[in-house]
C-alpha positions in Angstrom: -6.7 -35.3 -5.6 -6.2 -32.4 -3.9 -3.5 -29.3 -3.5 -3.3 -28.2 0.7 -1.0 -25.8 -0.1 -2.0 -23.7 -3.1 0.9 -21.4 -2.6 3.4 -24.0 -3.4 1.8 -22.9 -7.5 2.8 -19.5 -7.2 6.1 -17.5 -7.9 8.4 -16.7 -4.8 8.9 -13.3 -5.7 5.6 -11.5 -7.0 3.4 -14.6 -5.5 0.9 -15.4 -8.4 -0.1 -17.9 -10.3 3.0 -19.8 -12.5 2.2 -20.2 -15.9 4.1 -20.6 -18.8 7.1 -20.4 -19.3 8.6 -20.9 -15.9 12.1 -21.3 -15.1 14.3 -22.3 -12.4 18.0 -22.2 -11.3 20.4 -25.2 -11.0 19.0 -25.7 -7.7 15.6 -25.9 -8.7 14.2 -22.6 -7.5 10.9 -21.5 -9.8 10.1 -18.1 -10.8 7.9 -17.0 -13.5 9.0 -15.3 -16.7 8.6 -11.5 -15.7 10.2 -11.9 -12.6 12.9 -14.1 -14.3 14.0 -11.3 -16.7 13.9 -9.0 -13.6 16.9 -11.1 -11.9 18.4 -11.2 -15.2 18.7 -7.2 -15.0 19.8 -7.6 -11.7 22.9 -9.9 -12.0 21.4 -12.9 -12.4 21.1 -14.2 -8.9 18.7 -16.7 -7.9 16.2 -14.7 -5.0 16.4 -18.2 -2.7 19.9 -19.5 -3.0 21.5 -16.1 -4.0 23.8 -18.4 -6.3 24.6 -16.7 -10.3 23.6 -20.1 -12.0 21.2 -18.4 -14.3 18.1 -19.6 -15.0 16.2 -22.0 -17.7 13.3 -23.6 -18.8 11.6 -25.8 -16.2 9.1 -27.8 -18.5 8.3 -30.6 -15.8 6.5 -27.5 -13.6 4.5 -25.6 -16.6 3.3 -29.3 -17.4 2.2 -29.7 -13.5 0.8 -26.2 -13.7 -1.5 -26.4 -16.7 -2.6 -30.0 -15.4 -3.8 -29.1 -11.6 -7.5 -27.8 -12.6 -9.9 -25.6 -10.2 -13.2 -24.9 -10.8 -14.8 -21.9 -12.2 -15.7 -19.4 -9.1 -19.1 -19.3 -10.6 -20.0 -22.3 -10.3 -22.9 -22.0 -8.6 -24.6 -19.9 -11.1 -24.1 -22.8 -13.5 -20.6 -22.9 -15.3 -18.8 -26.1 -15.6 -15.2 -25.2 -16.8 -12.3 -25.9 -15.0 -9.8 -23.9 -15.8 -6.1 -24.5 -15.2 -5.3 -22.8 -12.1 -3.2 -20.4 -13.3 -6.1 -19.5 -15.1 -8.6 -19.5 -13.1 -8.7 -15.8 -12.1 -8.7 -14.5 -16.1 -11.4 -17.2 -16.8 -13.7 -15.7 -13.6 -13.5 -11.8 -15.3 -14.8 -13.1 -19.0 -17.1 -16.1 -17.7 -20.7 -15.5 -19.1 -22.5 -17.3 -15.7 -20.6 -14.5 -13.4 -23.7 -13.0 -11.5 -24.8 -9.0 -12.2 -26.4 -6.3 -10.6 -29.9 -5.1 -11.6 -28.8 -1.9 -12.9 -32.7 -0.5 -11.1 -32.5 2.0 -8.7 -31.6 0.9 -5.1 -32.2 -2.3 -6.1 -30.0 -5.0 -4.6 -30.9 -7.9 -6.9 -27.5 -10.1 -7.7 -28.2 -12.9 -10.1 -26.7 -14.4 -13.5 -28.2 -13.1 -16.7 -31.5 -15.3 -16.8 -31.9 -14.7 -13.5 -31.4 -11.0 -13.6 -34.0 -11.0 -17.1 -36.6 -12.7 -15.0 -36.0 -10.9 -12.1 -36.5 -7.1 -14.3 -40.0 -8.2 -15.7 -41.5 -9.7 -12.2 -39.8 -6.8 -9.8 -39.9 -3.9 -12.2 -41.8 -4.7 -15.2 -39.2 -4.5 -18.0 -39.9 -5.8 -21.1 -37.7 -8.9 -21.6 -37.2 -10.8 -24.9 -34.4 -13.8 -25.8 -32.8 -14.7 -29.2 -30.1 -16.6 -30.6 -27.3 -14.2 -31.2 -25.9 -15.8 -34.5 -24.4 -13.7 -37.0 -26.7 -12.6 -39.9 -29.9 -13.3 -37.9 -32.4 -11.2 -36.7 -35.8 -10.8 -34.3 -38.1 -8.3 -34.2 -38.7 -6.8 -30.4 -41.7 -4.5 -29.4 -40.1 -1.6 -27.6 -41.6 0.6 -25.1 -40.3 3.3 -22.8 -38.0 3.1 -20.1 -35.9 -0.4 -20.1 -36.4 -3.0 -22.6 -34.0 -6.3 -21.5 -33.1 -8.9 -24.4 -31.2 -12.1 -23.8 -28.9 -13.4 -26.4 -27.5 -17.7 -26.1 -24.7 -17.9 -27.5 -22.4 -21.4 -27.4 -24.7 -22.3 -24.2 -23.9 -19.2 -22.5 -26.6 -16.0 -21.9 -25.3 -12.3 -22.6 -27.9 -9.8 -21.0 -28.7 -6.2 -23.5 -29.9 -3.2 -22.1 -32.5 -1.4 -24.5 -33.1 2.5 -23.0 -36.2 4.6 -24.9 -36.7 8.2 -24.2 -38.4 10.5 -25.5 -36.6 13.5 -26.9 -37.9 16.5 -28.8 -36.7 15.2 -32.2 -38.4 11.8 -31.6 -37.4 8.4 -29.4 -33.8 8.2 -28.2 -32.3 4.5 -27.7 -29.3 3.4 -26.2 -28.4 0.0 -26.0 -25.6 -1.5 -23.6 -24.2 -5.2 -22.4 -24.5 -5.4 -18.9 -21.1 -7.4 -17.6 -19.9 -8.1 -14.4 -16.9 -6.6 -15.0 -16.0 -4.0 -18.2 -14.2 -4.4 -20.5 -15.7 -7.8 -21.6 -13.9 -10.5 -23.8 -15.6 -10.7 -26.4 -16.9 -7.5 -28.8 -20.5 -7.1 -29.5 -22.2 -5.6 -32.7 -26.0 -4.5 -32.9 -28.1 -3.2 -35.6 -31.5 -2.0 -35.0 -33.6 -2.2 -38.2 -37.2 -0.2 -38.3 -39.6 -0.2 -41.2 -43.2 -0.5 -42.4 -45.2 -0.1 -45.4 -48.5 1.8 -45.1 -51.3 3.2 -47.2 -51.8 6.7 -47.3 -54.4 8.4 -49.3 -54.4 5.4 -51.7 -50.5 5.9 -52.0 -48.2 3.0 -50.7 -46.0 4.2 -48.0 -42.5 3.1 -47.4 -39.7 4.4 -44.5 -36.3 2.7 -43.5 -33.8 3.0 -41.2 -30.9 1.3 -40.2 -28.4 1.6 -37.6 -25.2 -0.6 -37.3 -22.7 0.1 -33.9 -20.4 -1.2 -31.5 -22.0 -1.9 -28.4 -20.5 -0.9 -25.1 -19.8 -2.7 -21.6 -21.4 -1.9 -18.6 -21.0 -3.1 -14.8 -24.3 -2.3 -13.2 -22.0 -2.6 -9.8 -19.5 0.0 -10.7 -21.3 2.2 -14.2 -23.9 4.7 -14.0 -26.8 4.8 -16.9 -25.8 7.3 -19.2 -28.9 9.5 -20.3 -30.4 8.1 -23.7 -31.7 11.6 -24.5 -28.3 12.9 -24.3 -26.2 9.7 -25.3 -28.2 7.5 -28.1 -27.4 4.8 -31.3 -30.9 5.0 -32.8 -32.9 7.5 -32.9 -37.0 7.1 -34.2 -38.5 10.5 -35.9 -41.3 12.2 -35.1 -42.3 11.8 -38.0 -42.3 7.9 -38.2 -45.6 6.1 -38.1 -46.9 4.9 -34.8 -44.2 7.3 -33.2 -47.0 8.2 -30.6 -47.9 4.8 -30.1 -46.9 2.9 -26.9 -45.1 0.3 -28.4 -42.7 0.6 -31.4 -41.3 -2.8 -33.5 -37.4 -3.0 -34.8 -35.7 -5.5 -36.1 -32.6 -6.5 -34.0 -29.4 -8.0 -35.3 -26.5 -8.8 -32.3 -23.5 -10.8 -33.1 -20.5 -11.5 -30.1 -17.4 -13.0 -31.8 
């Protein structure tokens, strides 16, 4: 089945999508709520007939509304919902398959997150690494200078983190962001980066720890700018930390999205 004239779904006043509740007038004009209580203010009077009938609920259309199904603009990059119609434009701004911007410089790359993490370590050579974001679990990454890319699955969908390293004169600086094709996101992110190690010293057993625990922020690579991990940071590893002058440092990374 098919709908030629998708207009004949949307409100005659402010022309989007009707959704729940919708009402219409004794002669069977539809608005949807805001606009409804809008003509209420006004006098009452339906915008089509003009006729002070009032207005009430018209359950036959939200039932047609909710059942006429579209599929997910992303399609292509591998998402199978169908969300009502009405829906279809809120489902498009949280869906995890929408495609992203390599946030490189002057790069043009546009691709969904699996995509865009292969795409980082062939074209530019950042480090990527995938987990399972389930909360309480964690996985230990190797990070290195510059841009470090870490791919959570979640409920069959991929979520794309940002890892930025700098070096700063109190030690190495990192920043860690969700790259989103459109900020804010749906759903809210938490990360915790772990580091510790036990060494032997001068026959004396060694131990350091450090933990950090955050909110992670949104980014559009289309729209955001980078901010500067030296001057913007969630983790920050000490000089005086073992292996601080080594190319590589390990943490252990906790994410959760709920």
């Amino acid at each position: 089945m098919t709908v030629d004239r998708t207009d004949a779904l949307d409100c005659g006043i402010c022309f989007l999508p009707l959704k729940p509740p919708i009402f219409q007038c004794d002669v069977g004009h539809v608005v949807c709520s805001p606009c409804r209580d809008k003509l209420a203010a006004a006098g009452g009077r339906c915008h089509v007939c003009r006729d002070a009938t009032g207005f009430r609920r018209c359950h036959a259309m939200e039932q047609l509304v909710d059942a006429i199904r579209a599929a997910c603009p992303h399609a292509g990059h591998g998402c199978t919902a169908r969300p009502a119609y009405h829906d279809r434009e809120r489902h498009a701004g949280e869906c995890a398959h929408a495609p992203l911007r390599c946030p490189g410089d002057a790069c043009g790359f546009v691709g969904p997150a699996p995509a865009l993490a292969e795409h980082a370590a062939a074209a530019h050579g950042w480090r990527p690494c995938a987990a399972e974001a389930i909360a309480g679990a964690s996985f230990r990454v190797d990070l290195r200078d510059g841009f470090n890319l870490i791919t959570a699955a979640r409920g069959g969908a991929a979520y794309l983190f940002l890892l930025n390293v700098a070096t700063t004169p109190f030690g190495r600086a990192v920043s860690v962001v969700r790259l989103v094709p459109q900020a804010p996101a749906w759903r809210s992110t938490t990360c915790e980066l772990q580091l510790y190690y036990v060494r032997l010293k001068d026959f004396c057993r060694e131990h350091y720890y450090q933990t950090s625990r955050f909110e992670v922020a949104d980014m559009d690579p289309a729209s955001d700018e980078l901010q500067d991990p030296s001057a913007s940071f969630q983790f920050l590893v000490p000089k005086c930390v073992s292996g601080y002058d080594e190319a590589d440092f390990r943490v252990t990374v906790v994410i959760t999205i709920s």
